[in-house]
N, C-alpha and C positions, 0 to 999 in steps of 0.2 A: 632412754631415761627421760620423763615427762619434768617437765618445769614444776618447782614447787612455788606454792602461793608466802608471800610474804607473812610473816604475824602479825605484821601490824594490819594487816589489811584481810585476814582470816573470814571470811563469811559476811564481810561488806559487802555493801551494792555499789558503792563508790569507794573508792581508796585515796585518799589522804595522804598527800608526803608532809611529814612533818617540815620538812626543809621547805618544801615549796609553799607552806604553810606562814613559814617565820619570814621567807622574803617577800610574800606578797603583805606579810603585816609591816614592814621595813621598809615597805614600797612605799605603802599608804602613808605612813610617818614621816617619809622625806617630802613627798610630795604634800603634804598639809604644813609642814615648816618653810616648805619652799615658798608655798603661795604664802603664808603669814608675813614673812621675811618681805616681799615684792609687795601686798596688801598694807600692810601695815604701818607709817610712819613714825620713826623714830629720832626724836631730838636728841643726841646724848647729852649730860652735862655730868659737871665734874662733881661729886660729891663736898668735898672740902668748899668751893667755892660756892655753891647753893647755902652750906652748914653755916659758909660765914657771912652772909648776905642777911642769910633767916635771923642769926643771934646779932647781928648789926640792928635790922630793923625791930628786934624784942630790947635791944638795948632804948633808942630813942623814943620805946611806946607806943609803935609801929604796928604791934603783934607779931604774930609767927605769919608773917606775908611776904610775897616776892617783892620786889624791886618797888612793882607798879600799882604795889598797892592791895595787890589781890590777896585774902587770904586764903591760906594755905593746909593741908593738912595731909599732905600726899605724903610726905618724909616727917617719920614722928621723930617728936624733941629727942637727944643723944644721937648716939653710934650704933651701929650692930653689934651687937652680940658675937 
């Protein structure tokens, strides 16, 4: 009994695993997160205490600026949604 050809691979010149297809996409993904993560620097800060620093300094006429003066418009006036 001779080997049968796959369907999905029927009359191809190359054959394609779907599988090997979604890991090597799942490769590239991790590896472009990974260097992003290692690349990329990140300050956290805390949301509440940026919101109340911003509406501190809009109180005194400040504007919507950070601490030092800078203004600002990274984080819009309110909350999220």
């Amino acid at each position: 009994m001779e080997p049968t050809e796959s369907p999905t691979c029927a009359g191809a010149t190359r054959c394609y695993r779907p599988v090997a297809v979604w890991l090597g996409v799942l490769g590239l993904a991790l590896i472009a997160r990974l260097a992003w993560a290692a690349l990329v620097p990140v300050q956290p800060f805390s949301d509440p205490e940026v919101y109340d620093s911003f509406a501190w300094n809009l109180a005194r006429g400040a504007g919507y600026a950070w601490d030092s003066g800078d203004l600002t418009a990274y984080w819009p006036v309110g909350t999220s949604a």
